[in-house]
C-alpha positions in Angstrom: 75.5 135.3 82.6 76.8 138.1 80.2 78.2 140.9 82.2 76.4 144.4 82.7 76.7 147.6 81.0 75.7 151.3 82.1 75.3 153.5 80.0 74.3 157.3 80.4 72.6 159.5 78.2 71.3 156.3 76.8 68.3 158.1 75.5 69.9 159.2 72.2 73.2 160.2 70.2 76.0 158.8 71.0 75.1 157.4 74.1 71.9 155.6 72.6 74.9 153.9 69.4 77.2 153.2 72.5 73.9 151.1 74.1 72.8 149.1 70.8 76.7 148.4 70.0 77.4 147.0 73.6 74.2 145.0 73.4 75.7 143.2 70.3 78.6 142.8 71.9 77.6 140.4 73.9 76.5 142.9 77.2 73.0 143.3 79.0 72.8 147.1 79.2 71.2 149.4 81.5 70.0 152.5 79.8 70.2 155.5 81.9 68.6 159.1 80.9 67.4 162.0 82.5 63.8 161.3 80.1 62.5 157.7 80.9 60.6 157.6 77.8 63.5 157.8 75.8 65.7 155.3 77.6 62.4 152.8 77.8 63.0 153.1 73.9 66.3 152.8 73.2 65.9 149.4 76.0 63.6 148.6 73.6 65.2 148.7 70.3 67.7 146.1 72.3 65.4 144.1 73.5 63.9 144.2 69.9 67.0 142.7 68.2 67.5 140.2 70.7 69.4 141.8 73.6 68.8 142.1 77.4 68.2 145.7 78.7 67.1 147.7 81.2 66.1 151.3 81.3 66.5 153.7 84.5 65.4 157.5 84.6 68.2 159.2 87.0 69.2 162.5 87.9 73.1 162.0 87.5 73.7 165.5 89.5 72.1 163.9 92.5 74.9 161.9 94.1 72.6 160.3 96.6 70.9 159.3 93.8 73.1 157.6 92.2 74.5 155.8 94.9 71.5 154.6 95.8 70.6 153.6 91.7 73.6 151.7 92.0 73.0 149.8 95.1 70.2 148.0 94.2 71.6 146.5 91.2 70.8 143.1 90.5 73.9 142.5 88.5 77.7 143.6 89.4 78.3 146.1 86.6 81.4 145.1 84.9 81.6 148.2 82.3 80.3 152.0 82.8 80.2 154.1 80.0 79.6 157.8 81.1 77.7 159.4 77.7 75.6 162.1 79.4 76.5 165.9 78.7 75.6 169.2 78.0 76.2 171.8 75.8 76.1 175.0 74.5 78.0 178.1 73.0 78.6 181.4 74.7 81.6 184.2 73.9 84.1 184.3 76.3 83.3 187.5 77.9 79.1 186.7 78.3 79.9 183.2 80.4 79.1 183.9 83.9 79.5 181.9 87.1 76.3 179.6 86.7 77.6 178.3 83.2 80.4 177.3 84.7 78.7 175.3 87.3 76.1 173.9 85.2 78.5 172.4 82.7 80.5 170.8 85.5 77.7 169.5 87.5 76.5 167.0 84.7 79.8 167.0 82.4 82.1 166.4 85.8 80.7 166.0 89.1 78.1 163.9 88.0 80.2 161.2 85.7 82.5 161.1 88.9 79.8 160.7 91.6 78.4 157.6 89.5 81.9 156.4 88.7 82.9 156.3 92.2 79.2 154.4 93.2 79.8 152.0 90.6 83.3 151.0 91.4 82.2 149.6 94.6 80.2 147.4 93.3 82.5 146.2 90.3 85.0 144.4 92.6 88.2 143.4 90.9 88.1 144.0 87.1 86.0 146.5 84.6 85.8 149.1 82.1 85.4 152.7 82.5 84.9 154.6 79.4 84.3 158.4 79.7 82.9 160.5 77.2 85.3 164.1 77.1 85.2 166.1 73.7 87.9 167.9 71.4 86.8 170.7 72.7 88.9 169.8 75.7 92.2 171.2 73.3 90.0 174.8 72.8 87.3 176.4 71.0 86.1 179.6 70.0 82.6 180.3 72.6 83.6 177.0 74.1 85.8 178.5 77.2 82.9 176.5 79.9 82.8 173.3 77.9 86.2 173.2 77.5 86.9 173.6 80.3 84.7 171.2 81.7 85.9 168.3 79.3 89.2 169.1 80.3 88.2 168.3 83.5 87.1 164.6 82.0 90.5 164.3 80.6 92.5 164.6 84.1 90.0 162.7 85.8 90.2 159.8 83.7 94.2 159.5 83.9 93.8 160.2 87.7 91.3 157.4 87.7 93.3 155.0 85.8 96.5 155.3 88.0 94.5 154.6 91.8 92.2 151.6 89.9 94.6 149.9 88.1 95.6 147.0 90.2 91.9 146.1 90.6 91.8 145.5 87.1 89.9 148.4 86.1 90.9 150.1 83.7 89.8 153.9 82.8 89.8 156.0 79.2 88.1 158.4 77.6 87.5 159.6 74.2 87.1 162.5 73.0 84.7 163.3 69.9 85.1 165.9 67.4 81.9 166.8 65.0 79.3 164.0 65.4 76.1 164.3 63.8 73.5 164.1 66.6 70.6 166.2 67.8 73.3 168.1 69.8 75.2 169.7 67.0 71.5 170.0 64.0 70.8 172.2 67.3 73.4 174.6 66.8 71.5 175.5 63.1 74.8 175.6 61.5 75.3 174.3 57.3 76.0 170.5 58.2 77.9 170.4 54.6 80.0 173.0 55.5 81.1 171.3 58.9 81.7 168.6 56.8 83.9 169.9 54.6 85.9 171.5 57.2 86.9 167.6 58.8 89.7 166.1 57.5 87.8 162.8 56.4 85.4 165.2 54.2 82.4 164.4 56.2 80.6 164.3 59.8 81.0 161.4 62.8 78.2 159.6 63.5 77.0 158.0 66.6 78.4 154.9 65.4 81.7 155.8 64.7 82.2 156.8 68.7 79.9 153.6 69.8 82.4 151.6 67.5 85.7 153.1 70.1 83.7 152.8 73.1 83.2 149.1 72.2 87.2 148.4 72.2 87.6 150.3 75.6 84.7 148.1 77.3 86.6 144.9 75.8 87.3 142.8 78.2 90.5 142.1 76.1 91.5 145.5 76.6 93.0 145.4 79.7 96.3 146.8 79.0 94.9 149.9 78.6 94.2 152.9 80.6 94.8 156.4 81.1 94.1 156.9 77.5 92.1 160.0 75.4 91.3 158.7 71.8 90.5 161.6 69.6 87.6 160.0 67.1 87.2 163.5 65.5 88.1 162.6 61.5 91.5 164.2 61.7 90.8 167.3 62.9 92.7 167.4 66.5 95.6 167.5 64.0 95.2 171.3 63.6 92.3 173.8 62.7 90.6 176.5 64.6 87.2 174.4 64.5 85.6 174.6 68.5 84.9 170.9 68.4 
């Protein structure tokens, strides 16, 4: 039986690529999304081209949940990929007290809540692969989201130090600019983003779905702790927030 993948924010973007590229990969995938209709499609663009999946609507910021999502799986989940988020910009001095919790609810609390629910049910062996953002290193109108996928970062390597002898391993990578709904939201000249990356273009989904792939690898179990920066060059240097 091929193993089980969840995936999060399955309903589009990245976490959408992430599902259709672990699907080929050999996994049956749960979609998870806040929308059912969305995840019931992106299951079914799997199911389409051959692949086994699943679709769930869950409210990640409900821990009880989520705990109870997870229990009544019929499969052990080998490999969780945690792809939901939010976003958006404020300055520095107009972010007030609920942006901060909003952004950490579903960018932090949540992915840890279903990350704790799901490794009891994993056993001995599996993949964690947590979606952070360069935004994590700084950002102009960024200060909540950064902050928040800052938290991703330490609680990935904390992660990957208490799980490691059960085999699971924990990373995260962190995306620069990736052309999704997300970012055509912000209304800013795509072509000048573009020419701003080192690469000379955008990411696209598939470009983070293509590193998500290698961390849910069963062959990559040597590795953990780790933040791969899929962002064209740009955590090199630049003032750019993502």
């Amino acid at each position: 039986m091929p193993a089980l993948a969840l995936v999060t924010g399955a309903g589009g973007g990245i976490g959408r690529s992430a599902a259709i590229r672990l699907s080929q990969d050999g996994f049956d995938i749960a979609c998870i999304d806040k929308c059912a209709e969305l995840a019931r499609e992106t299951a079914g663009l799997i199911s389409g081209a051959g692949g086994n999946a699943t679709f769930k609507e869950l409210d990640l910021t409900s821990g009880d949940s989520c705990r109870r999502f997870i229990s009544e799986l019929d499969q052990k989940p080998y490999a969780l990929v945690n792809s939901a988020g939010v976003y958006w910009t404020k300055r520095f001095e107009d972010v007030g007290s609920a942006d901060f919790e909003a952004q950490f609810s579903v960018n932090v609390i949540a992915m840890f809540s279903l990350s704790q629910a799901v490794i009891k049910q994993m056993g001995e062996g599996g993949r964690i692969v947590n979606i952070s953002s360069r935004a994590a290193l700084g950002g102009r109108d960024n200060v909540h989201y950064s902050a928040a996928k800052a938290a991703v970062i330490g609680m990935t390597r904390s992660m990957a130090l208490e799980l490691a002898a059960r085999g699971i391993t924990v990373n995260a990578i962190a995306p620069g600019v990736v052309n999704t709904k997300m970012l055509q939201a912000r209304g800013e000249a795509l072509d000048v983003l573009a020419g701003e990356q080192p690469v000379g273009r955008l990411g696209e989904a598939e470009d983070i779905a293509h590193a998500i792939s290698y961390f849910a690898d069963p062959r990559a179990g040597f590795v953990t702790g780790q933040v791969l920066y899929v962002d064209g060059g740009r955590s090199i240097g630049g003032s750019n927030p993502f």
